[in-house]
DRENVEX-233542 format. One record per residue (C-alpha): residue number from 1; residue in three letters; x, y, z. Coordinates in Angstrom, 3 decimals, always signed. Layout:
BEGIN
<NUM; Ala; <X; Y; Z>>
...
***
This chain:
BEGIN
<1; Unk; <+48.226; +39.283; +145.511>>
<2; Unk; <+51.628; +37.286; +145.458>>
<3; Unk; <+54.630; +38.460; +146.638>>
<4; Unk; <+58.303; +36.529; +146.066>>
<5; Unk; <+60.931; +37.246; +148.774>>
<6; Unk; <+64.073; +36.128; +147.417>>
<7; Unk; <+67.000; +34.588; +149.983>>
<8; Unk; <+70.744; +34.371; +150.264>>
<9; Unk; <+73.037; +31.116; +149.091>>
<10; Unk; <+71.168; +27.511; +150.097>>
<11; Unk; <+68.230; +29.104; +151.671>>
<12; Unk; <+64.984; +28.740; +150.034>>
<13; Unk; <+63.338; +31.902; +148.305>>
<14; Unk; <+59.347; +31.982; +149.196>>
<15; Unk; <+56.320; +32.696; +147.216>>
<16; Unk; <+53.254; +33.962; +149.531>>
<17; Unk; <+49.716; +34.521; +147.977>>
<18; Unk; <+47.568; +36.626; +149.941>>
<19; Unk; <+44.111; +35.163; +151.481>>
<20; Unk; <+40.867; +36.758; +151.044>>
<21; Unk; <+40.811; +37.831; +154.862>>
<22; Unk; <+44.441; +39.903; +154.562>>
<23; Unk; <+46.420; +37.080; +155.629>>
<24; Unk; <+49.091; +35.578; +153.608>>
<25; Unk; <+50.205; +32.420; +153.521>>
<26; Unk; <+53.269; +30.157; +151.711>>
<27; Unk; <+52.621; +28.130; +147.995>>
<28; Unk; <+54.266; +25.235; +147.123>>
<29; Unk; <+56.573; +26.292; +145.056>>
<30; Unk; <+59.012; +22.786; +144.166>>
<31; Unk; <+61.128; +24.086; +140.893>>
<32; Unk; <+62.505; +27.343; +143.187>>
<33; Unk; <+63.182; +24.972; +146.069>>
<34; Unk; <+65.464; +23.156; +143.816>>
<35; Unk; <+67.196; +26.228; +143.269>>
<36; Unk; <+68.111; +27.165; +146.732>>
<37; Unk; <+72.176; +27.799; +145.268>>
<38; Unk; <+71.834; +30.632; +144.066>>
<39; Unk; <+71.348; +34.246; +145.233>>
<40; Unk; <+68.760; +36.382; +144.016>>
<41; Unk; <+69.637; +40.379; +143.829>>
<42; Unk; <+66.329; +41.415; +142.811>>
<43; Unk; <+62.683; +40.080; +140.951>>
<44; Unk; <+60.017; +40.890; +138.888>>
<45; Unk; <+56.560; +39.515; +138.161>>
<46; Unk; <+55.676; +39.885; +134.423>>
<47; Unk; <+53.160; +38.136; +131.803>>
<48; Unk; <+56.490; +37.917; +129.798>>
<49; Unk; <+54.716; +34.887; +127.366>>
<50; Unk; <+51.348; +36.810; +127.289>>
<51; Unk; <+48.856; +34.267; +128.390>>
<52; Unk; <+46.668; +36.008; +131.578>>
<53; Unk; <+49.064; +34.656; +133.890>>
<54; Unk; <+52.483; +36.220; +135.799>>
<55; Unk; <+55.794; +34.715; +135.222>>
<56; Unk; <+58.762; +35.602; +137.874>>
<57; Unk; <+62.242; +37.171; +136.706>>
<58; Unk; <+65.088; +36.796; +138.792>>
<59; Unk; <+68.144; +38.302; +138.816>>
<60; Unk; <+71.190; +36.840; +140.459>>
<61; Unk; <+74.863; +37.644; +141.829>>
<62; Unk; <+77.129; +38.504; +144.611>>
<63; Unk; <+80.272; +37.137; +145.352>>
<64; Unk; <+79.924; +33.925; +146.461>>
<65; Unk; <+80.376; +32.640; +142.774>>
<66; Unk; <+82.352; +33.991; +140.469>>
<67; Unk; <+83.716; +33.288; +136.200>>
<68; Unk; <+80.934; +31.774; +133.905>>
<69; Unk; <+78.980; +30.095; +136.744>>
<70; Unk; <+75.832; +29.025; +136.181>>
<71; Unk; <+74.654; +30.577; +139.559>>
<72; Unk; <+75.243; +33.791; +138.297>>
<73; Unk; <+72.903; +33.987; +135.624>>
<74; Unk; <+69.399; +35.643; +135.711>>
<75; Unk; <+65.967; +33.144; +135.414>>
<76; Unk; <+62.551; +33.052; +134.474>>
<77; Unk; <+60.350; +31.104; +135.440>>
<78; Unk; <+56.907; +30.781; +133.748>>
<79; Unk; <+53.339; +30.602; +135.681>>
<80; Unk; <+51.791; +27.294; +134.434>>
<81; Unk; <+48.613; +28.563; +135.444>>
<82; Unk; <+47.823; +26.837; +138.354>>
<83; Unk; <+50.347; +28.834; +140.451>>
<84; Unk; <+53.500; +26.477; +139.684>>
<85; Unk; <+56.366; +28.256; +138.600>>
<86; Unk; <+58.318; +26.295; +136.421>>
<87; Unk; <+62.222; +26.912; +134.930>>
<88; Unk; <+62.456; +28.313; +131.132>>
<89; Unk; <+66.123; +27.719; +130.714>>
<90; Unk; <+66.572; +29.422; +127.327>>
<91; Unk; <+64.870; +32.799; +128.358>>
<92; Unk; <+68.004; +34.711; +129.048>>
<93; Unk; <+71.008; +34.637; +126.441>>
<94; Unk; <+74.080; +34.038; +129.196>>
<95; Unk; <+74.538; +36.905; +131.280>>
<96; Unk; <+77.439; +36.392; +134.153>>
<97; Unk; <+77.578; +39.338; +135.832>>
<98; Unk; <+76.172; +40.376; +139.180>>
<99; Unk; <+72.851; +41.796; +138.852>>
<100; Unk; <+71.297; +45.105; +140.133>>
<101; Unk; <+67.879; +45.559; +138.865>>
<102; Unk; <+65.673; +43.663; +136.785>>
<103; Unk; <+62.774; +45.943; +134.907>>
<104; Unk; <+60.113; +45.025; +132.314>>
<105; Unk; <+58.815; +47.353; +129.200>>
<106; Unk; <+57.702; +47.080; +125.905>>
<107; Unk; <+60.405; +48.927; +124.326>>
<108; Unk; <+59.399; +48.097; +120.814>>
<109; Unk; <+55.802; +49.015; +121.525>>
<110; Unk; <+54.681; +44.961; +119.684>>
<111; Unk; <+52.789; +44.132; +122.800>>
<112; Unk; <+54.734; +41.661; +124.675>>
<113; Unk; <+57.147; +42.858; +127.721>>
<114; Unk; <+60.811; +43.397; +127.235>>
<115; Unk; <+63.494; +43.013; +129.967>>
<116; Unk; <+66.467; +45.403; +131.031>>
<117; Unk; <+68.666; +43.985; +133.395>>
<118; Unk; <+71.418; +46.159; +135.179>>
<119; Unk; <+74.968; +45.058; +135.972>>
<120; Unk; <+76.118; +45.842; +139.543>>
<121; Unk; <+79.493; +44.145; +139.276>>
<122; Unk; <+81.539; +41.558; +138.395>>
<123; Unk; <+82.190; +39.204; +141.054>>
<124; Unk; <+85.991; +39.072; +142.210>>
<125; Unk; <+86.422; +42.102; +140.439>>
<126; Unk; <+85.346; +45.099; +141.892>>
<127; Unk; <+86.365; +48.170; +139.396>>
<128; Unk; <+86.177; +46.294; +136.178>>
<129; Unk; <+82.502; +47.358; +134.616>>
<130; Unk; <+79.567; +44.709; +134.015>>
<131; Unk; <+77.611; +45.116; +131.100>>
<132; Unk; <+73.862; +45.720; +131.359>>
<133; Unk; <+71.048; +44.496; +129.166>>
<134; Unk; <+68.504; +44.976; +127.006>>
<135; Unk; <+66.892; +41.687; +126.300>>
<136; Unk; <+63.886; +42.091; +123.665>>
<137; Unk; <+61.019; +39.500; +123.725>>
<138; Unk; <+59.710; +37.579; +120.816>>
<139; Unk; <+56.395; +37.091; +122.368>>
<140; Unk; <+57.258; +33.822; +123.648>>
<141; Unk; <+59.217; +34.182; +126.513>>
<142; Unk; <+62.537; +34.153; +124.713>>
<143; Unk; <+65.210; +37.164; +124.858>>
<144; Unk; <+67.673; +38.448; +122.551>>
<145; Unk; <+70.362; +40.944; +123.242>>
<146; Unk; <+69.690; +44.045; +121.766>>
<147; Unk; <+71.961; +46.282; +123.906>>
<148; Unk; <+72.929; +49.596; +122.157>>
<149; Unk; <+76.653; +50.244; +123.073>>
<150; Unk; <+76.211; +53.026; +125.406>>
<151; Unk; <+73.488; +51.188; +127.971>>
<152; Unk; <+75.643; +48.210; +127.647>>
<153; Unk; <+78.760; +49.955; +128.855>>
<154; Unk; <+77.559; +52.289; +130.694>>
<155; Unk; <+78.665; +51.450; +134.331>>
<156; Unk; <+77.885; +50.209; +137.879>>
<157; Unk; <+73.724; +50.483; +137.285>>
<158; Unk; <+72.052; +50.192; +141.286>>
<159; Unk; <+69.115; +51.028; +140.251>>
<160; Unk; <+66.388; +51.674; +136.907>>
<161; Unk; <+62.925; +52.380; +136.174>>
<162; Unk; <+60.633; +52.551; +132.968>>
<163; Unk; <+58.482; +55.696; +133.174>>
<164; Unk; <+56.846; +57.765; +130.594>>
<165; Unk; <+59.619; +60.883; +131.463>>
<166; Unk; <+58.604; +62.841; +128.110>>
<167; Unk; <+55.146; +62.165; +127.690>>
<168; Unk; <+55.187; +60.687; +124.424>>
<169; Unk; <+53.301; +57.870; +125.184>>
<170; Unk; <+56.186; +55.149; +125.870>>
<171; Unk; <+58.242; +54.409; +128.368>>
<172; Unk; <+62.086; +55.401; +129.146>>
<173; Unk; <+64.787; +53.545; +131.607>>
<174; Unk; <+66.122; +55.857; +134.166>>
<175; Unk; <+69.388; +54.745; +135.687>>
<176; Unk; <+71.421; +55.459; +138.935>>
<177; Unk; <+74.499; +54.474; +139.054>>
<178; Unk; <+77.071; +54.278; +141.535>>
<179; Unk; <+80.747; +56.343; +141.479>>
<180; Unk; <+78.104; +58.277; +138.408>>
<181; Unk; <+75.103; +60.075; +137.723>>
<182; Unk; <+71.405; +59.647; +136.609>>
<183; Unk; <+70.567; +58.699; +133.563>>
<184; Unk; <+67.919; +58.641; +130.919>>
<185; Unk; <+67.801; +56.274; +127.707>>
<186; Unk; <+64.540; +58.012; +125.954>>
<187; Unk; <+63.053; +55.790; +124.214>>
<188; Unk; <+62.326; +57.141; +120.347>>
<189; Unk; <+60.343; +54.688; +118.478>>
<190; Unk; <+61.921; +51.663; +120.489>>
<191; Unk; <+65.584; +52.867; +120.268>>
<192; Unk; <+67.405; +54.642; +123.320>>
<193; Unk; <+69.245; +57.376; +123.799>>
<194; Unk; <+71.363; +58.788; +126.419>>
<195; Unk; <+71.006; +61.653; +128.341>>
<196; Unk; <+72.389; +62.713; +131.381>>
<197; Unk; <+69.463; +63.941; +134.253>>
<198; Unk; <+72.262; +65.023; +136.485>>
<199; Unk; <+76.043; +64.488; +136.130>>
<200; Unk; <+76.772; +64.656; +140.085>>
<201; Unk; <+78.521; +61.160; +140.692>>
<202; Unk; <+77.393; +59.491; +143.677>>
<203; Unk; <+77.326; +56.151; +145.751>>
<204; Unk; <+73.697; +55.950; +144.349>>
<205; Unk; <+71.273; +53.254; +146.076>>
<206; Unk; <+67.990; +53.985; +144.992>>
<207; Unk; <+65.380; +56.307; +142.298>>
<208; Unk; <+61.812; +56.844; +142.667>>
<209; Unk; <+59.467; +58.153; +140.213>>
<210; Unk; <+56.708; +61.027; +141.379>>
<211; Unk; <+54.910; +63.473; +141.186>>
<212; Unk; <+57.104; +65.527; +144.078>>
<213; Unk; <+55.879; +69.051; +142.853>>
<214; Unk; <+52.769; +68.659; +141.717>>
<215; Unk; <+53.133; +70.221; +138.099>>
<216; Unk; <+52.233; +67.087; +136.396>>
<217; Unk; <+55.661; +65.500; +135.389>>
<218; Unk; <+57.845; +62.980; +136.668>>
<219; Unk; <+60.652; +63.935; +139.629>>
<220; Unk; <+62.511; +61.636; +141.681>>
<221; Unk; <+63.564; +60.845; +144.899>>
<222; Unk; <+67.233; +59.580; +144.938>>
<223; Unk; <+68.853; +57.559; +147.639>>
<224; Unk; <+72.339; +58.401; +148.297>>
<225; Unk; <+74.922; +57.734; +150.976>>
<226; Unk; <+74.081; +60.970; +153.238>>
<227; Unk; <+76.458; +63.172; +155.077>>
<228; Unk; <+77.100; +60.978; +158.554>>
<229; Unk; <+80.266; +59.261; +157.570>>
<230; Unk; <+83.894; +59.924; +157.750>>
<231; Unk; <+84.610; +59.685; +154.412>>
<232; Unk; <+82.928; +63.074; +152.419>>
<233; Unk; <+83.304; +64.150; +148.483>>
<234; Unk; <+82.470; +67.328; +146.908>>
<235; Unk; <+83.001; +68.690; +143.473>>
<236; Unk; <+86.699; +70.554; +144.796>>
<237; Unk; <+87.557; +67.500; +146.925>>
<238; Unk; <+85.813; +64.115; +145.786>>
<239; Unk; <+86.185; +60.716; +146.924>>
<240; Unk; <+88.701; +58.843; +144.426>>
<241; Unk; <+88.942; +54.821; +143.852>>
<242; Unk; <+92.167; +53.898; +141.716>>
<243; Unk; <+91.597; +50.480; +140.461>>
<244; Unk; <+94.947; +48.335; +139.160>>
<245; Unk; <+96.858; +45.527; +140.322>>
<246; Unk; <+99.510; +47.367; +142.439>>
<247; Unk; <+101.000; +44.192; +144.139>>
<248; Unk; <+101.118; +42.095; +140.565>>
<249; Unk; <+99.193; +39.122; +142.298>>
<250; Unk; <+96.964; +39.108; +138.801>>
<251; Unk; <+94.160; +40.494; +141.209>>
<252; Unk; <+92.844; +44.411; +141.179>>
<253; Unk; <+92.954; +46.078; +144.599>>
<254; Unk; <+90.527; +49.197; +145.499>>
<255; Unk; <+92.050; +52.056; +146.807>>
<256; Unk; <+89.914; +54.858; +147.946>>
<257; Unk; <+91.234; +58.298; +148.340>>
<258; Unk; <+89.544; +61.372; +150.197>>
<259; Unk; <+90.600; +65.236; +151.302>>
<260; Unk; <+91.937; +66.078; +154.681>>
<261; Unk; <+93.496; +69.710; +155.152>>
<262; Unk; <+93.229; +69.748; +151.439>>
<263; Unk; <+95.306; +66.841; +150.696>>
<264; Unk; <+94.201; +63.552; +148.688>>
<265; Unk; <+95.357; +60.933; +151.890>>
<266; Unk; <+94.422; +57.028; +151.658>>
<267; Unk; <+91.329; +55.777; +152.913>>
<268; Unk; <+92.381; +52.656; +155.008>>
<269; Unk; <+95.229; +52.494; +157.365>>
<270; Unk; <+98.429; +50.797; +157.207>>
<271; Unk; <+97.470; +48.007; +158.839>>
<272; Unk; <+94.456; +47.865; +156.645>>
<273; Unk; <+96.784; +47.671; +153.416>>
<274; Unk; <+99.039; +45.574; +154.916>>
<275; Unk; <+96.653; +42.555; +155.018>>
<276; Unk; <+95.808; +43.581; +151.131>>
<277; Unk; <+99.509; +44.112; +149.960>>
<278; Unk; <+101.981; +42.973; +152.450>>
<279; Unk; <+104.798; +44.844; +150.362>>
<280; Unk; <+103.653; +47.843; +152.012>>
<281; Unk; <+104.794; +46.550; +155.677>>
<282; Unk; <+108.364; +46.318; +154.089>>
<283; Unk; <+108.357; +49.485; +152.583>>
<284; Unk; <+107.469; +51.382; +155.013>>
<285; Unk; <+108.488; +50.027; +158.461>>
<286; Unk; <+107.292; +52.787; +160.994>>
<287; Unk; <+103.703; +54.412; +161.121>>
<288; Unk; <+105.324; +57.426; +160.566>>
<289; Unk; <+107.150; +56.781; +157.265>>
<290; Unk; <+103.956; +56.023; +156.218>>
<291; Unk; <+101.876; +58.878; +157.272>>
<292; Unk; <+103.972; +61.220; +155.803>>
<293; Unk; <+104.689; +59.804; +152.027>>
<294; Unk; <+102.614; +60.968; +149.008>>
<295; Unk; <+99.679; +58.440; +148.656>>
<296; Unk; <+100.856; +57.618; +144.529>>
<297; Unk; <+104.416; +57.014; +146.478>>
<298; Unk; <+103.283; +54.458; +148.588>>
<299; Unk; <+102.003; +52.404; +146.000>>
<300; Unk; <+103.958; +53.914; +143.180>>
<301; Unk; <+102.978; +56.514; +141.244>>
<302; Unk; <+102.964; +54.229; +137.391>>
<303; Unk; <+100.459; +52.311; +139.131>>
<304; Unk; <+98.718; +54.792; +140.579>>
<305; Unk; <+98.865; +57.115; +137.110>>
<306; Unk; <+98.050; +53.666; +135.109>>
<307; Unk; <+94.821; +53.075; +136.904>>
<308; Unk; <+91.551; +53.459; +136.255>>
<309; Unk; <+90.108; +56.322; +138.302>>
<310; Unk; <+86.301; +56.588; +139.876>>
<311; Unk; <+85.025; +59.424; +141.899>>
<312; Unk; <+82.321; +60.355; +144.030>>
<313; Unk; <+81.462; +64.465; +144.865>>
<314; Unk; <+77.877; +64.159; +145.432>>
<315; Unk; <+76.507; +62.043; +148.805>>
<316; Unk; <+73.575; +63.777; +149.733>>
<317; Unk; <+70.151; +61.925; +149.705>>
<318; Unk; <+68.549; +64.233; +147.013>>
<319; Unk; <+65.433; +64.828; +144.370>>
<320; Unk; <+65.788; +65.353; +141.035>>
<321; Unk; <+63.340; +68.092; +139.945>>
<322; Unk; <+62.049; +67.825; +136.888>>
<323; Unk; <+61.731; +71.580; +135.104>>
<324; Unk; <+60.948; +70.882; +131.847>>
<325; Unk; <+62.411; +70.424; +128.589>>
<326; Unk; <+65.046; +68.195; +129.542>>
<327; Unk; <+66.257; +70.265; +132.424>>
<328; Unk; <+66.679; +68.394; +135.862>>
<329; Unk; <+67.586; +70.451; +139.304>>
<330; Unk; <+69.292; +68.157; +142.078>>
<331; Unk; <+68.029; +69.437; +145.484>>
<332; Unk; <+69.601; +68.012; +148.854>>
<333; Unk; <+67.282; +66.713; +151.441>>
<334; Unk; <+67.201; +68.342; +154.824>>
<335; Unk; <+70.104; +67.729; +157.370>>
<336; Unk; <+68.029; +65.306; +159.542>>
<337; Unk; <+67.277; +62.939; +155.881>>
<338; Unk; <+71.088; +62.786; +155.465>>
<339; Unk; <+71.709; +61.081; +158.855>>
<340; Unk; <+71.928; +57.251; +157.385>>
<341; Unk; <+71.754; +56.075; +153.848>>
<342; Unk; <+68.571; +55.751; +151.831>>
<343; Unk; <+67.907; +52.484; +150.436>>
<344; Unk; <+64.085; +52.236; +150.232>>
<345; Unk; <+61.503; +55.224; +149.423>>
<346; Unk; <+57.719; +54.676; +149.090>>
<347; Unk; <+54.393; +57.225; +148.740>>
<348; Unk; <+52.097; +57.689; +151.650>>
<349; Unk; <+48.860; +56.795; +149.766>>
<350; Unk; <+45.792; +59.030; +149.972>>
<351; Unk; <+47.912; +61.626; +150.515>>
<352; Unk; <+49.682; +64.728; +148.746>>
<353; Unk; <+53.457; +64.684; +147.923>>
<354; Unk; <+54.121; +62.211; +151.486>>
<355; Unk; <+56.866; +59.709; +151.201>>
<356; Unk; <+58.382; +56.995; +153.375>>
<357; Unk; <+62.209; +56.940; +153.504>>
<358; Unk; <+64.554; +54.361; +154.605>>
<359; Unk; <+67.840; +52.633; +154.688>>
<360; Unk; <+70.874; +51.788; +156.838>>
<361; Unk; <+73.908; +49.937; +156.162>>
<362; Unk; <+75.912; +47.492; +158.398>>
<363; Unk; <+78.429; +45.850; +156.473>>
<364; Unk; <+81.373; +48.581; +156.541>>
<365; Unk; <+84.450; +47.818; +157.645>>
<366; Unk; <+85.633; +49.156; +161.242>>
<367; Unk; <+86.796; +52.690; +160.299>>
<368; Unk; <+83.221; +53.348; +159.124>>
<369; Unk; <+81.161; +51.804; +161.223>>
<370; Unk; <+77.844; +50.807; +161.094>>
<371; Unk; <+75.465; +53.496; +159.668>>
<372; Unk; <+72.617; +52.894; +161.686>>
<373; Unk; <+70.805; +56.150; +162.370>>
<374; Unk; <+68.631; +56.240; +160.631>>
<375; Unk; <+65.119; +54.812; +162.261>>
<376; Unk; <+62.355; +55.535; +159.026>>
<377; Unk; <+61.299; +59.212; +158.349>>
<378; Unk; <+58.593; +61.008; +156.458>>
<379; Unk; <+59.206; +63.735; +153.781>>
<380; Unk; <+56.115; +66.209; +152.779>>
<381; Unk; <+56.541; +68.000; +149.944>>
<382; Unk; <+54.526; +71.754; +150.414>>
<383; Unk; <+53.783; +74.170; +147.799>>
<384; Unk; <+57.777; +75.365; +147.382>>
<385; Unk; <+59.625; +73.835; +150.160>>
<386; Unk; <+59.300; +70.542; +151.985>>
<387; Unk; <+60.239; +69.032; +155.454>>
<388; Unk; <+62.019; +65.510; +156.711>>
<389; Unk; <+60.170; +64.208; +160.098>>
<390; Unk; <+60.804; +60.906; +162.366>>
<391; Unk; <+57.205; +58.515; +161.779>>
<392; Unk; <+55.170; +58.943; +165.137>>
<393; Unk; <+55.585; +57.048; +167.779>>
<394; Unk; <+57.670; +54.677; +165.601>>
<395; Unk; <+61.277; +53.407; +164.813>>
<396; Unk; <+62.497; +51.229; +162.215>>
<397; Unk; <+65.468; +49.290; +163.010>>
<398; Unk; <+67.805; +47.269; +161.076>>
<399; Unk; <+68.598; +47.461; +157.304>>
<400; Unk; <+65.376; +48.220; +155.257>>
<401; Unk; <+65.840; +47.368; +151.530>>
<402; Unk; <+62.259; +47.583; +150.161>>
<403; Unk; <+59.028; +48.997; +151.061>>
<404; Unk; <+55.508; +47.802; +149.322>>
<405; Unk; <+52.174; +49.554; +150.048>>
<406; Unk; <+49.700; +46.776; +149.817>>
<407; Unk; <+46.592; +46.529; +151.151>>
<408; Unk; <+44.363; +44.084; +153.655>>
<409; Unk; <+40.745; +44.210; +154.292>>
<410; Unk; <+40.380; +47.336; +152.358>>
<411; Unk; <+43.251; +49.057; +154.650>>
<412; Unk; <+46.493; +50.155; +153.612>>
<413; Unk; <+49.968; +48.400; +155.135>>
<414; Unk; <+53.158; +48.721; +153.937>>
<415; Unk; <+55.694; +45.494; +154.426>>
<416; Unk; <+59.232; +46.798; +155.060>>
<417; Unk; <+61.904; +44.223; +153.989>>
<418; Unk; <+65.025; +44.098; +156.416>>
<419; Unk; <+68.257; +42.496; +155.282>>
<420; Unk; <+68.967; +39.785; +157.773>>
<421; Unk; <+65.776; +40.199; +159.665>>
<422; Unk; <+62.096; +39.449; +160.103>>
<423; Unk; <+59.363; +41.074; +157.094>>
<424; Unk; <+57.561; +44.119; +159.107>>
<425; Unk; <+53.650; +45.289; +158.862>>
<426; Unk; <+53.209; +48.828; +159.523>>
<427; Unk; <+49.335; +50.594; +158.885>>
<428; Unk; <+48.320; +53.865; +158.616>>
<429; Unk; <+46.650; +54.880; +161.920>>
<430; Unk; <+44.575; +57.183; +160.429>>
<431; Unk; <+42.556; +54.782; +158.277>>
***
């Protein structure tokens, strides 16, 4: 088994290949050390040229590059079947955005793997919507763009997976977004179409496909922000971002709205702004002043009115039930799984309807803090109800992104990835 673990700007990314007695240890890997610039989002392994052996996808972003930067575009790099990995530079028609997500399916059922790639953001430009991808193979390892309008437009994409969600023998992408909802693009004889699984807009992180109810059809476990913040948004009163350039610097500022005493108020304080739009310091001299003014005042209301508008009204972590014929049910986790966000989900193996949840988040700004509570929990799914638990004699600390059951010497482990931190081990202690 190989794993890739990708790295931040002018770090090295790392291939390990697991040793027949569990261990794991580091390949060569030459071409990827050469490309220690950029900074990998998310991967994939994939036969994408169909020859027996697995190529690595990469997708790419953030902001430390921004514009039609090299840097910013997603790779592949093709097995040459000694373990090598080398560069195919004209995989990928040029993609600039940052990247989410990158997923492989054979959409148009010919028998080689095609590629969806989900856009995030765009770099410098937080508000204005990436484009995603559909990038169809030609059997070779090349990729055209065969985006239909609506998956191409259709937002800020965290997360996607191909599963088989109507049982017609192919596979369709499901897609969380964030300030949105879940999404389905069914796949009818290779062409996708939207539909909506659940139109609750949230600060999605995270989907994953199961069996939760044991009636044979695909549900999923969503990873949201959960309910220990500050900052709260329901259908009546939702979070709001207004997205324009209100200080006519020829950059877009954020500004994030939420309901106190029933009144739409502005996120960050005034000295917050200030830093942003120093116009604000002027035009409203004492804390007061500023406290008391309409929020569309204080930056003016034709901005304000000219802007484009997200919301959020839905932060629970959640599952999406599926009840047949196209009808999904959004269920809130128990109080104790809304504590921190959930950024990484996994099944308990040889068990029934057991999952491993977790998250955290550290990079808010000082009016948030750090949410850091929670410390890994298990959910059990019963008959008709189901129950959130801390994992024995255990806590995870720091900010888990993925979790991968795997196994060594015929045991089961699971390595939790951290974000700024050492890889973790955990085993079951009943096998």
């Amino acid at each position: 088994m190989m794993f890739f673990f990708g790295s931040s700007k002018w770090t090295k990314p790392q291939v390990m290949v697991q040793r027949p007695d569990g261990g794991f240890v580091k390949m060569n890997q030459p071409f990827l050390d050469a490309d220690s610039t950029y900074e990998e989002s998310a991967a994939t392994w994939a036969d994408i040229n169909a020859d027996g052996f697995i190529d690595l996808l990469i997708a790419d972003g953030g902001n430390e590059y921004y514009g039609k930067t090299p840097y910013l575009k997603p790779r592949v790099y093709i097995n040459d079947q000694t373990g090598i990995l080398k560069p195919k530079v004209d995989a990928f028609p040029d993609i600039f955005e940052t990247q989410s997500c990158i997923e492989t399916s054979d959409v148009d059922n010919d028998g080689d793997l095609d590629v969806f790639i989900g856009g995030k953001t765009i770099a410098w430009q937080y508000g204005n919507l990436p484009n995603s991808y559909l990038l169809i193979n030609n059997g070779k390892g090349k990729f055209s763009d065969q985006t239909p309008n609506e998956l191409k437009e259709l937002g800020m994409v965290k997360a996607a997976k191909w599963v088989d969600i109507d049982a017609d023998g192919d596979q369709d992408l499901i897609l969380a977004c964030q300030w949105d909802g879940i999404f389905c693009f069914e796949n009818v004889d290779g062409k996708l179409t939207k539909r909506i699984l659940s139109d609750k807009k949230g600060w999605w992180n995270n989907l994953y496909p199961s069996d939760i109810d044991g009636d044979g059809d695909i549900d999923f476990i969503l990873g949201n922000l959960g309910l220990n913040s500050r900052i709260k948004g329901t259908e009546k009163e939702p979070i709001r971002m207004y997205v324009n350039d209100i200080d006519d610097n020829g950059r877009l500022d954020q500004i994030v709205t939420h309901y106190m005493a029933g009144e739409e108020v502005i996120f960050a304080d005034k000295k917050e702004l200030e830093k942003q739009m120093p116009f604000i310091r002027k035009k409203f001299n004492l804390s007061r002043d500023f406290a008391d003014a309409n929020f569309k005042d204080v930056f003016g209301k034709d901005k304000i009115n000219s802007a484009r508008v997200f919301e959020a009204n839905f932060l629970e972590n959640a599952v999406l039930i599926n009840r047949g014929d196209w009808r999904f049910e959004l269920k809130a986790l128990p109080e104790i799984a809304q504590y921190s966000p959930v950024l990484a989900v996994s099944g308990v193996e040889k068990t029934n309807h057991d999952y491993l949840l977790m998250g955290n988040f550290f990079e808010s700004n000082i009016q948030l803090g750090r949410y850091d509570a929670g410390f890994g929990g298990l959910l059990h799914f019963g008959s008709d109800s189901w129950d959130y638990s801390a994992i024995p004699k255990l806590q995870i600390r720091g900010q888990v992104r993925h979790i991968v059951p795997i196994k060594i010497k015929g045991s089961t482990h699971y390595l939790v990835a951290r974000n700024d931190d050492v890889l973790m081990v955990l085993r079951k202690s009943s096998e």
